[in-house]
N, CA, C and O atoms as CSV, one atom per row, in Angstrom:
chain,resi,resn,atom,element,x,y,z
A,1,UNK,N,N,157.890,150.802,220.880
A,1,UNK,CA,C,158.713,149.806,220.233
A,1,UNK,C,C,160.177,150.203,220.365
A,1,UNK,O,O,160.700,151.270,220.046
A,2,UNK,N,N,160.798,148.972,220.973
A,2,UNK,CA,C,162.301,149.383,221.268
A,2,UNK,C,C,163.082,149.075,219.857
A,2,UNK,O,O,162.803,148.057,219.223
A,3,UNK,N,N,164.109,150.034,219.383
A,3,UNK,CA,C,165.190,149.184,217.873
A,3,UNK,C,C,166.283,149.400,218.649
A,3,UNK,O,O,166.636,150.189,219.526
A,4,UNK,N,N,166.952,147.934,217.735
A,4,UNK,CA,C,168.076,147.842,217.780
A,4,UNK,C,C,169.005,148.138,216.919
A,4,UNK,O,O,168.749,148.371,215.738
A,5,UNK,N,N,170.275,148.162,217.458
A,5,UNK,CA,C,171.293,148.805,216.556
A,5,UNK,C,C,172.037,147.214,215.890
A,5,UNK,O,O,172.601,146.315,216.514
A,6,UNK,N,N,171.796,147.326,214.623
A,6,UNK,CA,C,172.564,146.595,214.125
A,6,UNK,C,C,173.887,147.231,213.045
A,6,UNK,O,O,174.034,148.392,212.662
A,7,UNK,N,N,174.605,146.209,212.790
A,7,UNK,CA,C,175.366,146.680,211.750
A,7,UNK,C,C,175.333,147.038,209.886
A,7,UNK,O,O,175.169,146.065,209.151
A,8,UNK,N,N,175.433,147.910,209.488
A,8,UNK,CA,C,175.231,148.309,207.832
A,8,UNK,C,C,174.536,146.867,207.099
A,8,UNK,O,O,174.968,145.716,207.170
A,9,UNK,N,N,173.630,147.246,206.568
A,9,UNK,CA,C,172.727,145.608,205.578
A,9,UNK,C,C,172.534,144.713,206.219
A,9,UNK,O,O,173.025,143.594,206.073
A,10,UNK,N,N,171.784,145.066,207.032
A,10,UNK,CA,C,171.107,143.397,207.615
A,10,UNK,C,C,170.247,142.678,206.198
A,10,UNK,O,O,169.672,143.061,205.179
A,11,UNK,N,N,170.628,141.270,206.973
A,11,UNK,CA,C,170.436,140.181,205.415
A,11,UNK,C,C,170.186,138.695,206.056
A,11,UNK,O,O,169.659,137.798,205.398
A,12,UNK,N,N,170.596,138.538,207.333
A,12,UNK,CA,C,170.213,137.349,208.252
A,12,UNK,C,C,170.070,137.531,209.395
A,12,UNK,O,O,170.785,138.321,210.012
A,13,UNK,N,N,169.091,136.828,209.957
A,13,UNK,CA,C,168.981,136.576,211.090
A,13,UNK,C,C,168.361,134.938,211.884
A,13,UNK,O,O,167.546,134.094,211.511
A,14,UNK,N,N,169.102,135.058,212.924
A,14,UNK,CA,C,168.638,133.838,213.685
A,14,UNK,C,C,168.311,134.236,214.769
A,14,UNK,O,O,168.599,135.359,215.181
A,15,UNK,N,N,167.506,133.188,215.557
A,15,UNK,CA,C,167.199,133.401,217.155
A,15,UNK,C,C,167.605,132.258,217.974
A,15,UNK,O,O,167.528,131.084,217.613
A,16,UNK,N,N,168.067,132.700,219.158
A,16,UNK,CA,C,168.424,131.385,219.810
A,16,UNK,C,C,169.027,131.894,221.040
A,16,UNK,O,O,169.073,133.052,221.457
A,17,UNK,N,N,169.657,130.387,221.738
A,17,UNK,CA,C,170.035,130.275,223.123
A,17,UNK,C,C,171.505,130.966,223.452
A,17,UNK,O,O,172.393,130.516,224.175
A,18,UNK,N,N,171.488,131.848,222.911
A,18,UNK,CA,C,173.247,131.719,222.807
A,18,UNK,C,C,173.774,131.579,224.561
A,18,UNK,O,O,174.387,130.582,224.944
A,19,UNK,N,N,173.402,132.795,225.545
A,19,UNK,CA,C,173.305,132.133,226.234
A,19,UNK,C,C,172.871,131.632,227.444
A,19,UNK,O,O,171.981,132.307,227.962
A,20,UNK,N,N,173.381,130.231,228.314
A,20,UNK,CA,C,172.373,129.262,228.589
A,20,UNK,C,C,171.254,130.318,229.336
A,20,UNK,O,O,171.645,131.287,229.986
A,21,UNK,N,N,170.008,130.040,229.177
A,21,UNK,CA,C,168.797,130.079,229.873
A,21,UNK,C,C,168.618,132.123,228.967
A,21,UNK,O,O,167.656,132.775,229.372
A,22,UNK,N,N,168.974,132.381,228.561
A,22,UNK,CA,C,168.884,133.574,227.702
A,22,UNK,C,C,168.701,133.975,225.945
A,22,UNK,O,O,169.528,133.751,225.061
A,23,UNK,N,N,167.733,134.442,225.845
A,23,UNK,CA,C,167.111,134.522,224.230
A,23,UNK,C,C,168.232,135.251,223.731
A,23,UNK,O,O,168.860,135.938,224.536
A,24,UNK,N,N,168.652,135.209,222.316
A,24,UNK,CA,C,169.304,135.726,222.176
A,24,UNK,C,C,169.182,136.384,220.342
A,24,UNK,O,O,168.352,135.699,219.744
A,25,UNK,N,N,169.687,137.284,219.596
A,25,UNK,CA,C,169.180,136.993,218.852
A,25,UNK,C,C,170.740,137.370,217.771
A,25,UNK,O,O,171.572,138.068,218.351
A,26,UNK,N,N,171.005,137.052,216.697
A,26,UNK,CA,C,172.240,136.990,215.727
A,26,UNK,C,C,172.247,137.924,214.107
A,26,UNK,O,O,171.972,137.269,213.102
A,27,UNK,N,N,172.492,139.071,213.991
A,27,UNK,CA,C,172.602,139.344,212.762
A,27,UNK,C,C,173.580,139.418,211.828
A,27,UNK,O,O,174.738,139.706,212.134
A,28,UNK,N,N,173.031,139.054,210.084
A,28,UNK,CA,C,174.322,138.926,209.302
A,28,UNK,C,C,174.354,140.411,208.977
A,28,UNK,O,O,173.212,140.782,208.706
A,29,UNK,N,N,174.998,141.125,208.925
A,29,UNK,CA,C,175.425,142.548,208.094
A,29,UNK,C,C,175.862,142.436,206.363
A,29,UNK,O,O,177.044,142.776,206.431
A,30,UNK,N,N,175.663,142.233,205.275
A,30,UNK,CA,C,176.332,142.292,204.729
A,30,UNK,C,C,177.015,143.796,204.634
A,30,UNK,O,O,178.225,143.604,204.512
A,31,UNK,N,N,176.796,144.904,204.639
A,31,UNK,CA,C,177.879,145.850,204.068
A,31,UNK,C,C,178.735,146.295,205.275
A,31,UNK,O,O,179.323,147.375,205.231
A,32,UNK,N,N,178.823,145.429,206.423
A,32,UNK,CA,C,179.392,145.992,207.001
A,32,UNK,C,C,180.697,144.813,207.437
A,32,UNK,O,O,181.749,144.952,208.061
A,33,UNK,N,N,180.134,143.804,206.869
A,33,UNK,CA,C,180.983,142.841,207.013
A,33,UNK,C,C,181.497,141.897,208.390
A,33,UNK,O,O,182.615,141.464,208.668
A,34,UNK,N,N,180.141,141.778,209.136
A,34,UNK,CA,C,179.859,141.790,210.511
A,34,UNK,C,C,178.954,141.254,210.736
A,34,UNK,O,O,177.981,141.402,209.996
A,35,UNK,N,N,178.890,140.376,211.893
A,35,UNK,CA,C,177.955,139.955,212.876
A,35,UNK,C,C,177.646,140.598,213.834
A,35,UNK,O,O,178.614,140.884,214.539
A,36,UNK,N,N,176.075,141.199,214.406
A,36,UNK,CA,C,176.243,141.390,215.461
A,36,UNK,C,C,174.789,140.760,216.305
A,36,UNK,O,O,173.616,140.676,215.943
A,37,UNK,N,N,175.484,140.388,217.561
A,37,UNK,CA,C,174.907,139.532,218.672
A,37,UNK,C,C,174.353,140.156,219.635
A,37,UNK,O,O,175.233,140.805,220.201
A,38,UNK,N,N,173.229,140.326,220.189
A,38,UNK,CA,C,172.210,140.921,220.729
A,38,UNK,C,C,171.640,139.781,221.611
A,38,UNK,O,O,171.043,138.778,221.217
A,39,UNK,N,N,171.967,140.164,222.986
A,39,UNK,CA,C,171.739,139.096,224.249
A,39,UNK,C,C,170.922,139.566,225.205
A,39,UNK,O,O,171.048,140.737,225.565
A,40,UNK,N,N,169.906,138.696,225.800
A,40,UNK,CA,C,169.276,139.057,226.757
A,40,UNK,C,C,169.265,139.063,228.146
A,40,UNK,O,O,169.512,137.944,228.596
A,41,UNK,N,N,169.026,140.105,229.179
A,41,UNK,CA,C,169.371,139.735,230.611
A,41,UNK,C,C,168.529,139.104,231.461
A,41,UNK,O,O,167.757,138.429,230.779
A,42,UNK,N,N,168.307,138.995,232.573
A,42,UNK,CA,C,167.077,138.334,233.725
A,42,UNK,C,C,165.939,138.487,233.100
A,42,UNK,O,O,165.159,137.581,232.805
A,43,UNK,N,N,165.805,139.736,232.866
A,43,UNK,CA,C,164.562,139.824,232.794
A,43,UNK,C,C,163.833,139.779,230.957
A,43,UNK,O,O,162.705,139.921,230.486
A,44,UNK,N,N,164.840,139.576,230.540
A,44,UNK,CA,C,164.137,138.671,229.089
A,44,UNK,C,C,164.541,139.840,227.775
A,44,UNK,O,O,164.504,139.690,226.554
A,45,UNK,N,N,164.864,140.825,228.477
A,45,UNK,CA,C,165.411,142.104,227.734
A,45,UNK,C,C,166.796,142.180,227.061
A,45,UNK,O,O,167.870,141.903,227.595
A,46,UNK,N,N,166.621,142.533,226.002
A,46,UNK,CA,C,167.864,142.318,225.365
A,46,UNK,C,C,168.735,143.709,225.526
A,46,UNK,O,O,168.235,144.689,224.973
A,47,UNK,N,N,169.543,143.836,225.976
A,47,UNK,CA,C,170.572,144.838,226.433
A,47,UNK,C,C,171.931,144.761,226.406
A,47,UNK,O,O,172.585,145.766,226.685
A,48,UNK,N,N,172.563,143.554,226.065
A,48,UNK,CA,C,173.581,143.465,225.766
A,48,UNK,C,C,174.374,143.257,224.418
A,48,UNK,O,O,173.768,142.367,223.820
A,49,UNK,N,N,175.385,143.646,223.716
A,49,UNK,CA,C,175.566,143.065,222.593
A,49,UNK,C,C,177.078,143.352,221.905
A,49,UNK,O,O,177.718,144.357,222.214
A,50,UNK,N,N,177.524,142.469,221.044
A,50,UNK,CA,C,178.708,142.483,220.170
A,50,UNK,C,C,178.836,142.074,218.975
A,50,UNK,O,O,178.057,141.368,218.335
A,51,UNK,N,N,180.148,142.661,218.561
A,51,UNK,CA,C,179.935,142.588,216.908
A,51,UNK,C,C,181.528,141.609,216.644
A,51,UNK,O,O,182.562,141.494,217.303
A,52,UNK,N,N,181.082,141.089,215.451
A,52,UNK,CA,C,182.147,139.979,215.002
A,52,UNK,C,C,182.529,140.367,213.735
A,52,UNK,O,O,181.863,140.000,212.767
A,53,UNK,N,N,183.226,140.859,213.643
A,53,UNK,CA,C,183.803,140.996,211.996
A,53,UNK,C,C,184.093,139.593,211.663
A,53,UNK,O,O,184.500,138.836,212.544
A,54,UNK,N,N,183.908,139.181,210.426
A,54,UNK,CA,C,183.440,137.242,210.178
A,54,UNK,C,C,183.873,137.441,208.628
A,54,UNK,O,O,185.048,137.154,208.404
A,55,UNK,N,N,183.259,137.799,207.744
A,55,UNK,CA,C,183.604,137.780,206.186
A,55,UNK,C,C,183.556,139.320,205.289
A,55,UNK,O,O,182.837,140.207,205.750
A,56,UNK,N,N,184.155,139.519,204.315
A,56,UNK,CA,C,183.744,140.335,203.517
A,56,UNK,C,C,182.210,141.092,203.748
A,56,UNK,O,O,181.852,142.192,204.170
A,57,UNK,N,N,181.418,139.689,203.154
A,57,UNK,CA,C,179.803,140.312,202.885
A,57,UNK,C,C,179.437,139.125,203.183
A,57,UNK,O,O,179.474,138.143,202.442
A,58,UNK,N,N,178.914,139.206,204.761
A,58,UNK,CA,C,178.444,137.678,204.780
A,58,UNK,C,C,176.729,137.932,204.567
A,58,UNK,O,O,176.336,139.030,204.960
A,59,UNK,N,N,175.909,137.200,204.103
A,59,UNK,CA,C,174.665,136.944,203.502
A,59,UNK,C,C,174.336,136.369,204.059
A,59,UNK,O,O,173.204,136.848,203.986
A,60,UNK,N,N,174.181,135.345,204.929
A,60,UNK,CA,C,173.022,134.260,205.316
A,60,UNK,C,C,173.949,133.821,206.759
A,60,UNK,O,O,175.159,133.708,206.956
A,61,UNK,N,N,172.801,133.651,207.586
A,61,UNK,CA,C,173.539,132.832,209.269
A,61,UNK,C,C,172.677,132.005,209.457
A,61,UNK,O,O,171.546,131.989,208.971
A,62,UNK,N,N,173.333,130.989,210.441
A,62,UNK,CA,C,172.493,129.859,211.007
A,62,UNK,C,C,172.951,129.617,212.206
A,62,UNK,O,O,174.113,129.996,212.348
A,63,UNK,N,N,172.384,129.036,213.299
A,63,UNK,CA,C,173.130,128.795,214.084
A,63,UNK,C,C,172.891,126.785,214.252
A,63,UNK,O,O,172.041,126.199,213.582
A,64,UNK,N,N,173.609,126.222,215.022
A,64,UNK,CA,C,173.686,124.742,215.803
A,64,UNK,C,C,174.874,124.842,216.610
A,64,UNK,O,O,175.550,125.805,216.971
A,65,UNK,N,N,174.973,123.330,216.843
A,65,UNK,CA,C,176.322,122.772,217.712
A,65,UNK,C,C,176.868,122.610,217.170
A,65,UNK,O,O,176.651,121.413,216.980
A,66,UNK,N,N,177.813,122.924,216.423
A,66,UNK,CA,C,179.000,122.483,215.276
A,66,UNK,C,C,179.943,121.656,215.802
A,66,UNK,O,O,180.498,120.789,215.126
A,67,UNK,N,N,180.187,121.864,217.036
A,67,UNK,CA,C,181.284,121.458,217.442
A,67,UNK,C,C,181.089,120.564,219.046
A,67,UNK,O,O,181.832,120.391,220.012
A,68,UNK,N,N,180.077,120.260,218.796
A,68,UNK,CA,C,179.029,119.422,219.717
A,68,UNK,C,C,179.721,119.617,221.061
A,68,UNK,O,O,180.247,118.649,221.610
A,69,UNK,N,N,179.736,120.462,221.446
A,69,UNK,CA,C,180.133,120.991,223.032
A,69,UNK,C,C,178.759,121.648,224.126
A,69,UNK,O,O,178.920,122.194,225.217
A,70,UNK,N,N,177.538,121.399,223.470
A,70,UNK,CA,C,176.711,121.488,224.428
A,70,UNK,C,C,175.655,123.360,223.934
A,70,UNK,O,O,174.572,123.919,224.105
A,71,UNK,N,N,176.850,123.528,223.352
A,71,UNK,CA,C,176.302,124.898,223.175
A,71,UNK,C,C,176.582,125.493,221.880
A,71,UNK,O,O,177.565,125.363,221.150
A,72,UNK,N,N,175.173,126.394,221.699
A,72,UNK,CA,C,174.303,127.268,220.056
A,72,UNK,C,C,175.943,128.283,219.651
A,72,UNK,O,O,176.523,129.200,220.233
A,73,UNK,N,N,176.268,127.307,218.040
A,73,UNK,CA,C,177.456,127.970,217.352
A,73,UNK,C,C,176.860,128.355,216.786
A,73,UNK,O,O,175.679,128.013,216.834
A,74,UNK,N,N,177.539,129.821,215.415
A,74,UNK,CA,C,176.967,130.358,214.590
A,74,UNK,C,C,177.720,130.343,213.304
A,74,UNK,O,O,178.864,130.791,213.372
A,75,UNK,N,N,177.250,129.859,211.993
A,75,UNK,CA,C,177.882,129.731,210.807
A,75,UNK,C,C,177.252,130.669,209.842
A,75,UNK,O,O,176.076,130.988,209.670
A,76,UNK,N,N,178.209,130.975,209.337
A,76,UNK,CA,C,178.157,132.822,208.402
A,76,UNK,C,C,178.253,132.529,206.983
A,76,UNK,O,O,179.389,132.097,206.790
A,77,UNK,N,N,177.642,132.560,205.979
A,77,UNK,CA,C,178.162,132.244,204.277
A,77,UNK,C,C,178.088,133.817,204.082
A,77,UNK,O,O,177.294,134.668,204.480
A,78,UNK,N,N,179.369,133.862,203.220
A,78,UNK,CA,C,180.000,134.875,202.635
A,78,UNK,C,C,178.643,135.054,201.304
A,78,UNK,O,O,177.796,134.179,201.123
A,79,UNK,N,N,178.723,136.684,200.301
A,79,UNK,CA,C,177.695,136.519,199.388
A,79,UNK,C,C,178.386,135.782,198.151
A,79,UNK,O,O,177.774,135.520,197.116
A,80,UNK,N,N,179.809,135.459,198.387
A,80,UNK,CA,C,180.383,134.329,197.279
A,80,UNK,C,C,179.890,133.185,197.179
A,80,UNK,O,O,180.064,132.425,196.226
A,81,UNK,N,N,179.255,132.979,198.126
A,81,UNK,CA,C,178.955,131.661,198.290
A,81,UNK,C,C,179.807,130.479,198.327
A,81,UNK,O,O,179.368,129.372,198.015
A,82,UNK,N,N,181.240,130.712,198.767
A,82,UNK,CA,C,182.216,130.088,199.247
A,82,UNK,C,C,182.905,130.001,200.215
A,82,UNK,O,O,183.359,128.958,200.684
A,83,UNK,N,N,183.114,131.523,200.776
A,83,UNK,CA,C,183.114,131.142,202.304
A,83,UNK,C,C,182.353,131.451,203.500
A,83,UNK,O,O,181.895,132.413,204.116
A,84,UNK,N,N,182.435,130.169,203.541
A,84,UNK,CA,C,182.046,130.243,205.118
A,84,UNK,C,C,182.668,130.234,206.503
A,84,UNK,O,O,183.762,129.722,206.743
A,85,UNK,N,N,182.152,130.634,207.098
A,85,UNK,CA,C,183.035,130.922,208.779
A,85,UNK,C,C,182.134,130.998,210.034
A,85,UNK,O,O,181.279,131.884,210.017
A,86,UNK,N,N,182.216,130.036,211.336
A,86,UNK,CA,C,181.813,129.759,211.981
A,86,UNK,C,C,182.407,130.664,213.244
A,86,UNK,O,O,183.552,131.114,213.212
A,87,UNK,N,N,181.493,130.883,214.372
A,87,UNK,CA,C,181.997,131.451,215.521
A,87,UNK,C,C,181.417,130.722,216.378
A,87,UNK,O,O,180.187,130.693,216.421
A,88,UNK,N,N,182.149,130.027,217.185
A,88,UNK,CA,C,182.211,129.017,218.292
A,88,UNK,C,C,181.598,129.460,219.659
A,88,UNK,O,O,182.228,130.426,220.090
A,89,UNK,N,N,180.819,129.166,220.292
A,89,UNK,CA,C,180.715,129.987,221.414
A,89,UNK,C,C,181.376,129.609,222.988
A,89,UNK,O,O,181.376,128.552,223.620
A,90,UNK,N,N,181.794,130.638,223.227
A,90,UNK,CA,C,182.976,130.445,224.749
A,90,UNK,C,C,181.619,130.244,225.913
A,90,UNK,O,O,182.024,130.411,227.063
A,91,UNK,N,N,180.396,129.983,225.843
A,91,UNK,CA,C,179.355,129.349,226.867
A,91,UNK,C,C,179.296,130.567,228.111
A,91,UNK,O,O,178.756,130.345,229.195
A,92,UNK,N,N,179.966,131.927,227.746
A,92,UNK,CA,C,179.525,133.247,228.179
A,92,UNK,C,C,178.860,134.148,227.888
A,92,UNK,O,O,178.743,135.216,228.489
A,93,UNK,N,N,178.257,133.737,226.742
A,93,UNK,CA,C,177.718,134.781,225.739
A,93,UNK,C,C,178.773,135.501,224.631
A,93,UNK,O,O,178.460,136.245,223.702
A,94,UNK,N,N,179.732,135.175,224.910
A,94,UNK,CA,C,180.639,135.355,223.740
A,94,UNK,C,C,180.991,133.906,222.960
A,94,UNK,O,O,180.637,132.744,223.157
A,95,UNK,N,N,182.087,134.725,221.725
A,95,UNK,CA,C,182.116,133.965,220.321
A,95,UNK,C,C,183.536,134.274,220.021
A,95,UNK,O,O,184.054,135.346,220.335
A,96,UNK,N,N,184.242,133.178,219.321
A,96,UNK,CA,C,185.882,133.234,219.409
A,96,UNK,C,C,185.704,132.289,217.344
A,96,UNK,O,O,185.016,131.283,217.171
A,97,UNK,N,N,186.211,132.737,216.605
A,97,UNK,CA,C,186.395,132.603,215.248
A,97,UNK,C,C,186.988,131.180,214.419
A,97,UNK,O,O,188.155,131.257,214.034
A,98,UNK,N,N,186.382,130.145,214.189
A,98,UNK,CA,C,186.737,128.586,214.304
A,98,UNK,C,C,188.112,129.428,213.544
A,98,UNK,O,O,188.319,130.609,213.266
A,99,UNK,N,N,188.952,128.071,213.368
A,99,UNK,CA,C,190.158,127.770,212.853
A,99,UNK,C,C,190.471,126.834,212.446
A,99,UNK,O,O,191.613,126.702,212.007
């Protein structure tokens, strides 16, 4: 069994396309105050990955199209339960911080 490295308090997770034709999979950190993104290559293996500093203590992720451009965004709730913050995806496997 392979582990992955995530960041301090995992507390969410999603799975998905992040990107195209590649599994991908998304964790919330709360104590570390971070996302981190875990991508897969050809061969279905996940080996790649990055981290998003996003909120304080974010608690819960989801992903959709937020921004209906074709491609899997990711939205972060803080454990305030007030903010929230989305990371947009640049359709490379990377993520750039809505505004």
């Amino acid at each position: 069994m392979r582990r992955l490295s995530v960041g301090e308090g995992p507390v969410g997770l999603v799975v998905g396309e992040f990107l195209t034709g590649h599994p991908g999979i998304a964790v919330a950190n709360l104590m570390s105050g971070e996302v981190t993104i875990w991508l897969a290559d050809e061969s279905g293996r996940l080996s790649r990955h990055q981290r998003y500093a996003v909120t304080p203590a974010p608690a819960s992720i989801t992903s959709g199209d937020f921004n209906q451009d074709g491609r899997l965004d990711l939205a972060i709730l803080d454990a305030d339960g007030v903010t929230l913050r989305v990371l947009l995806s640049n359709g490379n496997g990377t993520f750039r911080l809505a505004r």
